[in-house]
N, CA, C and O atoms as CSV, one atom per row, in Angstrom:
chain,resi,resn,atom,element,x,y,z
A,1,UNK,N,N,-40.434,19.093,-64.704
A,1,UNK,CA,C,-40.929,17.781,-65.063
A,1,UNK,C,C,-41.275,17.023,-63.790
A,1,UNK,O,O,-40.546,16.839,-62.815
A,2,UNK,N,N,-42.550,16.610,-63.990
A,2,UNK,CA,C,-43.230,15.661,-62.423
A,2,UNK,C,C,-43.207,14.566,-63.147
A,2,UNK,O,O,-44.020,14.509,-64.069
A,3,UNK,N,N,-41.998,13.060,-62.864
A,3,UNK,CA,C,-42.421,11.514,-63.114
A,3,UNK,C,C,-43.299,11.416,-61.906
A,3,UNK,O,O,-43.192,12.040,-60.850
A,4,UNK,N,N,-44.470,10.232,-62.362
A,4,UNK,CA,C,-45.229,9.528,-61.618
A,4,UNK,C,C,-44.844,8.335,-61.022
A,4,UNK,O,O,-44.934,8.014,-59.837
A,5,UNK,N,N,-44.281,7.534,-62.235
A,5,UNK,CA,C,-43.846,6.561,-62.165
A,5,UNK,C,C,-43.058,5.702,-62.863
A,5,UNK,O,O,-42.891,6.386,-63.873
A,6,UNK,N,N,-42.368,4.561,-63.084
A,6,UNK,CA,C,-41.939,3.666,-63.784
A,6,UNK,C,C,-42.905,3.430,-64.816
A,6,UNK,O,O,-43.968,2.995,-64.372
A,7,UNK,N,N,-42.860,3.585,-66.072
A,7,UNK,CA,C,-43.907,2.922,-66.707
A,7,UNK,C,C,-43.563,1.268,-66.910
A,7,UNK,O,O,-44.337,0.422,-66.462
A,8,UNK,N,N,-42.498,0.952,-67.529
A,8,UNK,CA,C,-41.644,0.213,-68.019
A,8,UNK,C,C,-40.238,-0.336,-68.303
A,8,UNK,O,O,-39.428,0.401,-68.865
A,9,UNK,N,N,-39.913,-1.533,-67.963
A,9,UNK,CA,C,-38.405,-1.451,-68.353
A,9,UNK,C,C,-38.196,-2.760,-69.751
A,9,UNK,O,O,-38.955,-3.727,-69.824
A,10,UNK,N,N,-37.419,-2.598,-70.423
A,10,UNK,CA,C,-37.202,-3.031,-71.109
A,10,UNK,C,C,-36.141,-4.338,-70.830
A,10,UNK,O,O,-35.045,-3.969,-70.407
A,11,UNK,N,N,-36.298,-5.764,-70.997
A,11,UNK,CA,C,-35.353,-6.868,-71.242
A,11,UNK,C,C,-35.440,-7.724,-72.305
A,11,UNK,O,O,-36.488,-8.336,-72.509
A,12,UNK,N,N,-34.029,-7.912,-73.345
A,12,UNK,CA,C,-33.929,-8.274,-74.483
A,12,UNK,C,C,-33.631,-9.698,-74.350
A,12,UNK,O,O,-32.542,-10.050,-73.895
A,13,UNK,N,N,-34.709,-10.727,-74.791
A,13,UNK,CA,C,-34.794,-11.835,-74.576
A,13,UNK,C,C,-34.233,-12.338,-76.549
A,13,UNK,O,O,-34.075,-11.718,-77.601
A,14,UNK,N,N,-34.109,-13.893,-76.049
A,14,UNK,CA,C,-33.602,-14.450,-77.335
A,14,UNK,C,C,-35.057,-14.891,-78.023
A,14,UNK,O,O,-35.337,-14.636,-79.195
A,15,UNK,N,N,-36.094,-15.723,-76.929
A,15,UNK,CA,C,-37.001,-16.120,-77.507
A,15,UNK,C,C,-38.544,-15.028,-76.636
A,15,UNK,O,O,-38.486,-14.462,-75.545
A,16,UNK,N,N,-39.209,-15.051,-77.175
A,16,UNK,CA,C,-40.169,-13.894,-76.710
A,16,UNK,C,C,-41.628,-15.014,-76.199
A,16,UNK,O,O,-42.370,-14.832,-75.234
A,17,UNK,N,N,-41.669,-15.936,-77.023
A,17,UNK,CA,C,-42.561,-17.378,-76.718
A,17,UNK,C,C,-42.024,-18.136,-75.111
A,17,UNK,O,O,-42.758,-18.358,-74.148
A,18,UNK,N,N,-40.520,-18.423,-75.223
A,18,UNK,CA,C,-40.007,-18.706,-74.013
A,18,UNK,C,C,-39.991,-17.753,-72.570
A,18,UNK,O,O,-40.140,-18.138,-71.411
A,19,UNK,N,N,-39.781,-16.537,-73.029
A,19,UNK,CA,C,-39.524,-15.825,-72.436
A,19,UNK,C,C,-41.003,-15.126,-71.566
A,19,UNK,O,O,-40.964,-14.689,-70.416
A,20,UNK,N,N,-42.147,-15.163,-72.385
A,20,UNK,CA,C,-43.474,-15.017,-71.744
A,20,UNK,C,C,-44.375,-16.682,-70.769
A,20,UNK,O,O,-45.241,-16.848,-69.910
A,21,UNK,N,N,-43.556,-17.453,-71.529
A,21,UNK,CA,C,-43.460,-18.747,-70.423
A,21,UNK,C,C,-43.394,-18.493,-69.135
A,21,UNK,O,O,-44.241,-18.367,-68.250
A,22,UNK,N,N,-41.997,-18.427,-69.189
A,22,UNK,CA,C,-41.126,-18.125,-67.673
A,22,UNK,C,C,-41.973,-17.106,-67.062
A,22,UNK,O,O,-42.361,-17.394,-65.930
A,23,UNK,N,N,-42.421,-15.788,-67.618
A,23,UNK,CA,C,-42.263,-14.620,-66.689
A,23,UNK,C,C,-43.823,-14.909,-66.215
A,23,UNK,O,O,-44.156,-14.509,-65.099
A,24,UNK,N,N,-44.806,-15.618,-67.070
A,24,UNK,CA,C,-46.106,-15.715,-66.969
A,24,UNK,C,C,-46.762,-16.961,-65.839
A,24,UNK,O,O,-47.762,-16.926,-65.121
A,25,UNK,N,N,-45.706,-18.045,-66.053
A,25,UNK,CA,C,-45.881,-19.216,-65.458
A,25,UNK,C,C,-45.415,-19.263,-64.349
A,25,UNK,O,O,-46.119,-19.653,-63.417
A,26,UNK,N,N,-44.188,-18.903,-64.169
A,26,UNK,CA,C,-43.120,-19.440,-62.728
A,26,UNK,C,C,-43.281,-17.880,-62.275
A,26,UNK,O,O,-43.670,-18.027,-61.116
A,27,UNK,N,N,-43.225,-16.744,-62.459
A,27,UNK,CA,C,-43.301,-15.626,-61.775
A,27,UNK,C,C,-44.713,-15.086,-61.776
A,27,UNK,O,O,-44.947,-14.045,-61.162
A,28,UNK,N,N,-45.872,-15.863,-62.565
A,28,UNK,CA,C,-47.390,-14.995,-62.404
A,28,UNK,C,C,-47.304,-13.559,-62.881
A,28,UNK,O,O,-47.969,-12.711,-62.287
A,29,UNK,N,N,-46.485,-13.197,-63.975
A,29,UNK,CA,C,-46.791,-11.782,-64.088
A,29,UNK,C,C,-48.114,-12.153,-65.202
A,29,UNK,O,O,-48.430,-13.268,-65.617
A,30,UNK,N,N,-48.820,-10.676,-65.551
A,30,UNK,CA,C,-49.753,-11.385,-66.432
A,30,UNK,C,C,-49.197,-10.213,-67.798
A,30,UNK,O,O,-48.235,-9.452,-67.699
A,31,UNK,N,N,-50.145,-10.360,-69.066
A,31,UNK,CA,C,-50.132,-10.250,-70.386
A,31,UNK,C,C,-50.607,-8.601,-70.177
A,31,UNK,O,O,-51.835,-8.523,-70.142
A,32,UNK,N,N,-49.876,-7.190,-70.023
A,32,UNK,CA,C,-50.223,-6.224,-70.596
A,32,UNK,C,C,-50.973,-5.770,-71.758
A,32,UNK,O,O,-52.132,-5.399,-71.940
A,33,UNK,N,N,-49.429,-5.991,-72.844
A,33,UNK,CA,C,-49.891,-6.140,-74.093
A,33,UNK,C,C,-49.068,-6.705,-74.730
A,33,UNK,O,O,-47.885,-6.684,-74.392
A,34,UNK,N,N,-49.791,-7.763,-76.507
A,34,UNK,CA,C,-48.985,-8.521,-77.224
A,34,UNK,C,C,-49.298,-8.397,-78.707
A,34,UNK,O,O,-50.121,-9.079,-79.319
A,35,UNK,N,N,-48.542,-7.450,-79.190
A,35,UNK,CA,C,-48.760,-6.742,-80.225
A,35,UNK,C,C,-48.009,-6.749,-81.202
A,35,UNK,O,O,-47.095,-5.960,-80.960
A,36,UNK,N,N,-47.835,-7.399,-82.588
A,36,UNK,CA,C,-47.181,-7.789,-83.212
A,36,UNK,C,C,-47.279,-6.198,-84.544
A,36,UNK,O,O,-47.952,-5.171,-84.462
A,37,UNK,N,N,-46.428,-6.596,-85.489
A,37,UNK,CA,C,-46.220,-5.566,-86.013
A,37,UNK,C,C,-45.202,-5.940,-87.284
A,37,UNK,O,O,-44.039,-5.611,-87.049
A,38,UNK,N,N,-45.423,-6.581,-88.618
A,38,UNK,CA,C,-44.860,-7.076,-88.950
A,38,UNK,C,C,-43.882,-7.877,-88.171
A,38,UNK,O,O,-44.400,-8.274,-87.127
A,39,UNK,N,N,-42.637,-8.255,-88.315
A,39,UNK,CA,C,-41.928,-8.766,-87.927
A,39,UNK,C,C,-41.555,-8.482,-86.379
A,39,UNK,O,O,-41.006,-9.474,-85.900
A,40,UNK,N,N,-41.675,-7.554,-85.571
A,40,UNK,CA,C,-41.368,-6.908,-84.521
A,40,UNK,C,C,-42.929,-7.102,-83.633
A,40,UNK,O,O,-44.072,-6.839,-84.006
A,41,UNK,N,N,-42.522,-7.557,-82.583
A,41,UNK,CA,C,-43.724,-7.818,-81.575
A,41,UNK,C,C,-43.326,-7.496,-80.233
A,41,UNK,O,O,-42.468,-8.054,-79.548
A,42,UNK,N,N,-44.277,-6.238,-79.866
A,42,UNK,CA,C,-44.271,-5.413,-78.246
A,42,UNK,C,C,-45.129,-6.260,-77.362
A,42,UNK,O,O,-46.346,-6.412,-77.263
A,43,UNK,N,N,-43.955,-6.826,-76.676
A,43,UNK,CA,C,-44.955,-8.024,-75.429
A,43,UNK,C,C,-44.298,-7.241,-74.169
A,43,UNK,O,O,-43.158,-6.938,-73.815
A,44,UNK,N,N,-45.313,-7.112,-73.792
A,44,UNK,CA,C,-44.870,-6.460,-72.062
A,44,UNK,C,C,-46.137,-7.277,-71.047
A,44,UNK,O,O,-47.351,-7.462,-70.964
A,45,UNK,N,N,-44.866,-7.570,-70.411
A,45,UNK,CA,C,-45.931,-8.349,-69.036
A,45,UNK,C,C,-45.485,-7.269,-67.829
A,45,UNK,O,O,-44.540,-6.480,-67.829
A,46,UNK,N,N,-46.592,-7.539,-66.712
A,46,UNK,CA,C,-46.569,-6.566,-65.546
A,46,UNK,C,C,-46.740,-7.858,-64.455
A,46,UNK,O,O,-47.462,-8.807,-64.761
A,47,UNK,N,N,-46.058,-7.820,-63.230
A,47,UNK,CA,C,-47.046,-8.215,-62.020
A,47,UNK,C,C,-48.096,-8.006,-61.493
A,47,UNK,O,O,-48.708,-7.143,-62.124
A,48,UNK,N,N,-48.601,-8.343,-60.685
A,48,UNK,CA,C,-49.990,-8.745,-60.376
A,48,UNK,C,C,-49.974,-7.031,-59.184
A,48,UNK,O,O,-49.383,-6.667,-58.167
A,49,UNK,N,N,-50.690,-6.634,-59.843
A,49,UNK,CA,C,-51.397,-4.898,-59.366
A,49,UNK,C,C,-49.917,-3.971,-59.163
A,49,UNK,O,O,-49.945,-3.104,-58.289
A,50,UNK,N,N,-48.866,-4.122,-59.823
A,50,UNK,CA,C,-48.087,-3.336,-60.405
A,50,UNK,C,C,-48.254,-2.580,-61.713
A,50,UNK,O,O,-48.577,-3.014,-62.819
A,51,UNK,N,N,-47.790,-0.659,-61.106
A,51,UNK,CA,C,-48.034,0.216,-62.699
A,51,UNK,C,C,-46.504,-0.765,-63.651
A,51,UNK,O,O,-46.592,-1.524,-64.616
A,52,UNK,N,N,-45.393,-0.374,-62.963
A,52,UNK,CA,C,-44.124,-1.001,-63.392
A,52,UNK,C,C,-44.669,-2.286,-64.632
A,52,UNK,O,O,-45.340,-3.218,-64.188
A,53,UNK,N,N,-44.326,-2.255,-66.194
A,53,UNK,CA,C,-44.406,-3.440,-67.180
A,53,UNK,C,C,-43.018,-3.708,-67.562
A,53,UNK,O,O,-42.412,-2.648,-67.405
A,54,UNK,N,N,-42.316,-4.513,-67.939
A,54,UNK,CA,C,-41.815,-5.328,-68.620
A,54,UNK,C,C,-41.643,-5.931,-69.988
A,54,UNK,O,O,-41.979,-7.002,-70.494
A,55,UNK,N,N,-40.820,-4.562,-70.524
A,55,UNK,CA,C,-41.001,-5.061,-72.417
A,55,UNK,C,C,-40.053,-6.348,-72.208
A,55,UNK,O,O,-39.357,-6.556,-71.214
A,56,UNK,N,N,-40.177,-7.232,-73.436
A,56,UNK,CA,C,-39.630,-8.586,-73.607
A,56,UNK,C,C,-39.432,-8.227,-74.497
A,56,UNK,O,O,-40.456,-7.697,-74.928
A,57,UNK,N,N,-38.486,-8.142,-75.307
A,57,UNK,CA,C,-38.444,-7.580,-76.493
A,57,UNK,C,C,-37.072,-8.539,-77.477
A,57,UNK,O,O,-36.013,-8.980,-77.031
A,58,UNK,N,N,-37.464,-8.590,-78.508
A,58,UNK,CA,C,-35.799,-9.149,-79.214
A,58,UNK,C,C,-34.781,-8.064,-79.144
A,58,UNK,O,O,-34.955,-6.848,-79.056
A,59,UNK,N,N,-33.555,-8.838,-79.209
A,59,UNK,CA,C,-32.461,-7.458,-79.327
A,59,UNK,C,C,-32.321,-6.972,-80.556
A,59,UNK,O,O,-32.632,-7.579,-81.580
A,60,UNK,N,N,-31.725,-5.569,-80.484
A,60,UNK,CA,C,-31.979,-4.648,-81.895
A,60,UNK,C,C,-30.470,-5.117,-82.312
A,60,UNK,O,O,-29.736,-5.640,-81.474
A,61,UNK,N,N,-30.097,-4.919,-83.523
A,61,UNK,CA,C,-28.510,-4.679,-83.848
A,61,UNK,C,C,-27.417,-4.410,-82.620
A,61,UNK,O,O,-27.502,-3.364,-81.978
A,62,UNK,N,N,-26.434,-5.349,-82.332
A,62,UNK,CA,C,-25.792,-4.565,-81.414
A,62,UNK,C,C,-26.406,-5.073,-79.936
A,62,UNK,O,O,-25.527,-5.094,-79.074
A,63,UNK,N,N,-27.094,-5.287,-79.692
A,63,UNK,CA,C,-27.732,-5.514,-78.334
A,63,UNK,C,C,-27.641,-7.165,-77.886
A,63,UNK,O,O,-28.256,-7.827,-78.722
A,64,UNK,N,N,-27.202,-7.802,-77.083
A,64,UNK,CA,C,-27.116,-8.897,-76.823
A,64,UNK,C,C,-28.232,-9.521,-75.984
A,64,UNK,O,O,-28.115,-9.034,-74.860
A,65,UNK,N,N,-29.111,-10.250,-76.007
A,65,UNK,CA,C,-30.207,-11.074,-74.707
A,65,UNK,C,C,-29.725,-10.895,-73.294
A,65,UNK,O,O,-28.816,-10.067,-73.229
A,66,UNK,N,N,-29.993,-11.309,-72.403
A,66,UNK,CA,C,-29.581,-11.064,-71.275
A,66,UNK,C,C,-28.521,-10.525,-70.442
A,66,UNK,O,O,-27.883,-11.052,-69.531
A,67,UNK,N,N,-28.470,-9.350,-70.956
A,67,UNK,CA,C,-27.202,-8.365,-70.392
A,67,UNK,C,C,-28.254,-7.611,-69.040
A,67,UNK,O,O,-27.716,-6.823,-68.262
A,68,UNK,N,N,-29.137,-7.816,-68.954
A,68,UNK,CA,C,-29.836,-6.746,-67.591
A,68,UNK,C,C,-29.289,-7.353,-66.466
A,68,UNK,O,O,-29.116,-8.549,-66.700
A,69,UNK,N,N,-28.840,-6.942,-65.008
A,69,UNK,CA,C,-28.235,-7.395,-64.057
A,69,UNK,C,C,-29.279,-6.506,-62.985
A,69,UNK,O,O,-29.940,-5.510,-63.281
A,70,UNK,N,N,-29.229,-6.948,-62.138
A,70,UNK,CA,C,-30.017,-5.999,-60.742
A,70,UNK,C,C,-31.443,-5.193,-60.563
A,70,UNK,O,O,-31.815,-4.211,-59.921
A,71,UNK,N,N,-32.025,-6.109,-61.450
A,71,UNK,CA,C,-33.374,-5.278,-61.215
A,71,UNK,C,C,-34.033,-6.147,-60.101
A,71,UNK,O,O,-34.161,-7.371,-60.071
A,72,UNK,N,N,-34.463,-5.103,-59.090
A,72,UNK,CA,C,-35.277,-5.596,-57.858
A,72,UNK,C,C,-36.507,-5.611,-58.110
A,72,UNK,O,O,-37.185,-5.038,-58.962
A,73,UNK,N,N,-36.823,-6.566,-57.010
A,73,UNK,CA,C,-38.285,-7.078,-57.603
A,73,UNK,C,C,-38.941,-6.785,-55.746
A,73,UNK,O,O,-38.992,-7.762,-54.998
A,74,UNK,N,N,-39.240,-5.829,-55.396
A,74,UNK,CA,C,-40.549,-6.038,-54.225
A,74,UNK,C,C,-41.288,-7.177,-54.078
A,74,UNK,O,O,-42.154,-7.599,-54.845
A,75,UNK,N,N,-40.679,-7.928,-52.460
A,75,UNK,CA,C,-41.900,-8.834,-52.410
A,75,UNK,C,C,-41.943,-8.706,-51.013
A,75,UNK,O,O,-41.117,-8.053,-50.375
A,76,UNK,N,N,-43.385,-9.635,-50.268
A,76,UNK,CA,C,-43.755,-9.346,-48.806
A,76,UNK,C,C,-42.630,-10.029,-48.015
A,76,UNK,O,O,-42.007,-9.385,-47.171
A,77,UNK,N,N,-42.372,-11.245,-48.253
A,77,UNK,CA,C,-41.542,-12.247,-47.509
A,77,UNK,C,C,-40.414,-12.631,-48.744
A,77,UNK,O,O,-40.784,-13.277,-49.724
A,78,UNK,N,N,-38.990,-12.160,-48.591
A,78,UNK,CA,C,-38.010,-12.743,-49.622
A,78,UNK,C,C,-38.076,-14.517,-49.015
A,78,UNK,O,O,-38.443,-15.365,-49.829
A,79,UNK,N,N,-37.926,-14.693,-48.442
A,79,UNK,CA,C,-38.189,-16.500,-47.950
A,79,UNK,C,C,-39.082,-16.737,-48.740
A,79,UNK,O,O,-38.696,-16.952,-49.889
A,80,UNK,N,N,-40.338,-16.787,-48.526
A,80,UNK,CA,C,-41.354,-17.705,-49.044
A,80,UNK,C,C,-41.280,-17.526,-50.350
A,80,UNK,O,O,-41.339,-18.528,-51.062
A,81,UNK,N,N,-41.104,-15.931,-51.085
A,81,UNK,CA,C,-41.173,-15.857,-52.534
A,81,UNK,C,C,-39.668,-16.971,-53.085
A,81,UNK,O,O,-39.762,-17.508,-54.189
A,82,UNK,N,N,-38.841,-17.127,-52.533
A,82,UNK,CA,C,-37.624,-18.024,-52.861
A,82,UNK,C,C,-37.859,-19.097,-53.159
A,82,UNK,O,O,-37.457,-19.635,-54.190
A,83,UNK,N,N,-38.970,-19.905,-51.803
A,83,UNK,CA,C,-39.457,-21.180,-51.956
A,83,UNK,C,C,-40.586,-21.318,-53.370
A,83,UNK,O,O,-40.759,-22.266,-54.136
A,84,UNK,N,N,-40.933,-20.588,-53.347
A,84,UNK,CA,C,-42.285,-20.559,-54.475
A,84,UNK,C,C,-41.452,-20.505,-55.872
A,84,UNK,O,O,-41.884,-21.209,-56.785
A,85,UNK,N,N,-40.400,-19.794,-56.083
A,85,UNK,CA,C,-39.409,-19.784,-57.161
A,85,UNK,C,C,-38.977,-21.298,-57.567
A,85,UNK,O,O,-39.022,-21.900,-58.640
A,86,UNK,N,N,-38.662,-21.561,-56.628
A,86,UNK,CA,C,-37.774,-23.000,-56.451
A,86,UNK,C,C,-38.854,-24.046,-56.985
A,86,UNK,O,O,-38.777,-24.785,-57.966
A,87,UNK,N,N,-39.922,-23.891,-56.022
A,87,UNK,CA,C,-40.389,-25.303,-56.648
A,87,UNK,C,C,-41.321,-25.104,-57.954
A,87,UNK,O,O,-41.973,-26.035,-58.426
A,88,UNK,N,N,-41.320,-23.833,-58.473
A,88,UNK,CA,C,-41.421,-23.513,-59.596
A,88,UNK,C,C,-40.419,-23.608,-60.452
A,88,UNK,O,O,-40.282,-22.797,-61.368
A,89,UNK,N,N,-39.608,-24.610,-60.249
A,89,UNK,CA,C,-38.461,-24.525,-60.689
A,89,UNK,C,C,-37.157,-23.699,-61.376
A,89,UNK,O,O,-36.257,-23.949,-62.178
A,90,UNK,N,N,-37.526,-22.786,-60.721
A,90,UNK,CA,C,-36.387,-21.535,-60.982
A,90,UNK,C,C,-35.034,-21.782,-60.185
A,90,UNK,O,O,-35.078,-22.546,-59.221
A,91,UNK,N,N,-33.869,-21.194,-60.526
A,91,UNK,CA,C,-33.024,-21.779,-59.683
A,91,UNK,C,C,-32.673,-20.730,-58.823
A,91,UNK,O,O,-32.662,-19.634,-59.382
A,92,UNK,N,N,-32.309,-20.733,-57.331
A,92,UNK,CA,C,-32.716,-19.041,-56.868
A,92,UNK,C,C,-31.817,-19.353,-55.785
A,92,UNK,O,O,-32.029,-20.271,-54.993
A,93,UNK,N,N,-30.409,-18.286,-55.732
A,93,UNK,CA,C,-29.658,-18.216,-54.519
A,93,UNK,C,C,-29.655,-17.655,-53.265
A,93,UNK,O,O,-29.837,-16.459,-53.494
A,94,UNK,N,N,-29.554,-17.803,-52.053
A,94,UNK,CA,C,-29.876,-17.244,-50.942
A,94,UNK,C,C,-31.574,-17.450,-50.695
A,94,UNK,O,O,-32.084,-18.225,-51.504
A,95,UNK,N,N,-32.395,-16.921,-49.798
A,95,UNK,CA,C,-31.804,-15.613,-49.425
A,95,UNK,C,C,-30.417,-15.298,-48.091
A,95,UNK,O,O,-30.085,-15.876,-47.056
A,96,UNK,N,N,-30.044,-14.353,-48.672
A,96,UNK,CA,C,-28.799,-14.167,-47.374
A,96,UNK,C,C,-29.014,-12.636,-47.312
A,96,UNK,O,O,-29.329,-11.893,-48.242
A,97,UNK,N,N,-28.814,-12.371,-46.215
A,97,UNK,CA,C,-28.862,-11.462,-44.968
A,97,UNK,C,C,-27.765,-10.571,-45.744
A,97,UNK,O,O,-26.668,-11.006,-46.095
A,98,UNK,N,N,-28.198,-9.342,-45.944
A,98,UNK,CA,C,-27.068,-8.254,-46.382
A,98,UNK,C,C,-27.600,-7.160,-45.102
A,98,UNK,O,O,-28.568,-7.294,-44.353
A,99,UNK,N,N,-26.680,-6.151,-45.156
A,99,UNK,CA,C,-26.797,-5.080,-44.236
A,99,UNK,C,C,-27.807,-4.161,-44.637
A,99,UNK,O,O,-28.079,-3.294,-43.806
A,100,UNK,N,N,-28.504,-4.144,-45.851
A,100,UNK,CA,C,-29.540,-3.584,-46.288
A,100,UNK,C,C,-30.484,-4.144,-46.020
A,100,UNK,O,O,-31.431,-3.400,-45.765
A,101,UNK,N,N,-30.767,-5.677,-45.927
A,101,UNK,CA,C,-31.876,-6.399,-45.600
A,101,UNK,C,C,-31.434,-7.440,-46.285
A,101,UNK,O,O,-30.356,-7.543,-46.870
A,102,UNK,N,N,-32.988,-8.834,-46.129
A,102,UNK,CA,C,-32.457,-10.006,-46.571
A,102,UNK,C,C,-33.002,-9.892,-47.967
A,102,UNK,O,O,-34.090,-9.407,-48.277
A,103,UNK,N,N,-31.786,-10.582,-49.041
A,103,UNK,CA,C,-32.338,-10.779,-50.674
A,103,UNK,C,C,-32.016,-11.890,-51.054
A,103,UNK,O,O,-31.074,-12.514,-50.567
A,104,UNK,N,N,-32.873,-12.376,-52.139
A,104,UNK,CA,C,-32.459,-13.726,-52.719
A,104,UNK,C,C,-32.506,-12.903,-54.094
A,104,UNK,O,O,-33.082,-11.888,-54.484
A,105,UNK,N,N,-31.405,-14.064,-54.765
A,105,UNK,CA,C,-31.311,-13.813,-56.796
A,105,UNK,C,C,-31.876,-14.590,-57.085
A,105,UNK,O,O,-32.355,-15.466,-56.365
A,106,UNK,N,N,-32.002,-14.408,-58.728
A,106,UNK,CA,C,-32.712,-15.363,-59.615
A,106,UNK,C,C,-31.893,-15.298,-60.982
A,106,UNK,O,O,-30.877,-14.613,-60.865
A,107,UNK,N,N,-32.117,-15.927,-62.442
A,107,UNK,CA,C,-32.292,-15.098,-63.400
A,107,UNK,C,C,-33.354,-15.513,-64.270
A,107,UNK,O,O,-33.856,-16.627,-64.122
A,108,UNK,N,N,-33.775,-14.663,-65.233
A,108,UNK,CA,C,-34.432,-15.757,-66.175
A,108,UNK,C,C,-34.048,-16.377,-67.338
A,108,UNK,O,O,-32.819,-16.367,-67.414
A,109,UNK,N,N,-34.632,-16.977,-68.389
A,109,UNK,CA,C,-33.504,-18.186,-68.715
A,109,UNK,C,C,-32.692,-17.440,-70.011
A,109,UNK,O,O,-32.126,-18.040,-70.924
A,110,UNK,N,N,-32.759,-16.430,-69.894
A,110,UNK,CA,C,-31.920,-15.546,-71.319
A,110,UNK,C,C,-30.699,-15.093,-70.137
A,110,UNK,O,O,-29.573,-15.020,-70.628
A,111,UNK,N,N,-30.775,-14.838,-68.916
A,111,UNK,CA,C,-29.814,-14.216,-67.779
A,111,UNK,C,C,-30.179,-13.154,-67.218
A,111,UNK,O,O,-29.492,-12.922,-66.223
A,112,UNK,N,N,-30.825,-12.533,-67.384
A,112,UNK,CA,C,-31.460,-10.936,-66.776
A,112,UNK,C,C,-31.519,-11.561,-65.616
A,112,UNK,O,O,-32.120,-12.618,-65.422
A,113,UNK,N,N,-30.669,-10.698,-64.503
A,113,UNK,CA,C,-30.627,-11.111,-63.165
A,113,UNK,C,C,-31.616,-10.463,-62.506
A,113,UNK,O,O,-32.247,-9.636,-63.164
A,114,UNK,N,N,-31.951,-10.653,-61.215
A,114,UNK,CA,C,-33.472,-10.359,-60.252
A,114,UNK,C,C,-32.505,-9.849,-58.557
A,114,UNK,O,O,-31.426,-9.955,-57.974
A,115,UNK,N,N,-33.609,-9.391,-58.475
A,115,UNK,CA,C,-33.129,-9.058,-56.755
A,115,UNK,C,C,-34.326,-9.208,-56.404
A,115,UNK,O,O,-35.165,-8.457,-56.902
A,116,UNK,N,N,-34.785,-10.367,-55.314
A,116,UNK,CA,C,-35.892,-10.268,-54.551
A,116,UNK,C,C,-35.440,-9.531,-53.300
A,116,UNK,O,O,-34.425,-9.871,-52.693
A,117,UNK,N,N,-36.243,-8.475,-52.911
A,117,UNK,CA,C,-36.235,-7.324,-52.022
A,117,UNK,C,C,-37.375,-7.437,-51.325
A,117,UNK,O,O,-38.475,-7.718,-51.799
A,118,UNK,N,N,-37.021,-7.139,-49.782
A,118,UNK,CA,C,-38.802,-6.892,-48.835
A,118,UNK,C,C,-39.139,-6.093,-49.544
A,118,UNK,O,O,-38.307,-5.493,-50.224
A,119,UNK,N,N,-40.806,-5.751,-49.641
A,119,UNK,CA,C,-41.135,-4.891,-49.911
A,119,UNK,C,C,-41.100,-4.027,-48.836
A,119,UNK,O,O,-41.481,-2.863,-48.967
């Protein structure tokens, strides 16, 4: 088996309207696809010239909203992407200096935590 790549990861949001807010507005990802299906609607957003998408999805039975913790997010400058968070009003800790390099957190507003990472 040859993977290429990430296609997708999946985060179980409470509201899917709110939740394409946030990821569309304050982070610029844009609209993959938004595909409803009776009651059940596949919204996946991607960043801007990333393969990597982002299902938003409701939780199934059993599954709680914002249980995702540590997904890193590649960016050029963790500083400036922090500042751009912020006054986008996100609330965003650090960045601080780890022995791996410098990262700042985030979450979004269901809790799915972020790692901004140099790229």
């Amino acid at each position: 088996m040859t993977v290429s790549n990430l296609k997708s990861i999946t985060l179980f949001v409470a509201d899917q309207d709110a939740a394409l807010a946030f990821y569309a507005h304050k982070l610029g990802f844009t609209v993959r696809q938004d595909v409803s299906n009776g009651e059940h609607r596949w919204l996946e957003v991607v960043p801007q010239n990333a393969q990597t998408g982002v299902l938003l999805l409701r939780p199934f039975p059993g599954i709680q909203a914002g249980t995702a913790r540590g997904i890193m997010l590649a960016v050029p400058d963790v500083e400036t992407a922090a500042t751009e968070l912020r006054e986008a009003g996100v609330e965003v800790s650090g960045p601080t200096q780890m022995p791996w390099g410098l990262e700042a957190t985030f979450s979004d507003p269901d809790g799915n935590g972020f790692v901004l990472s140099a790229a």
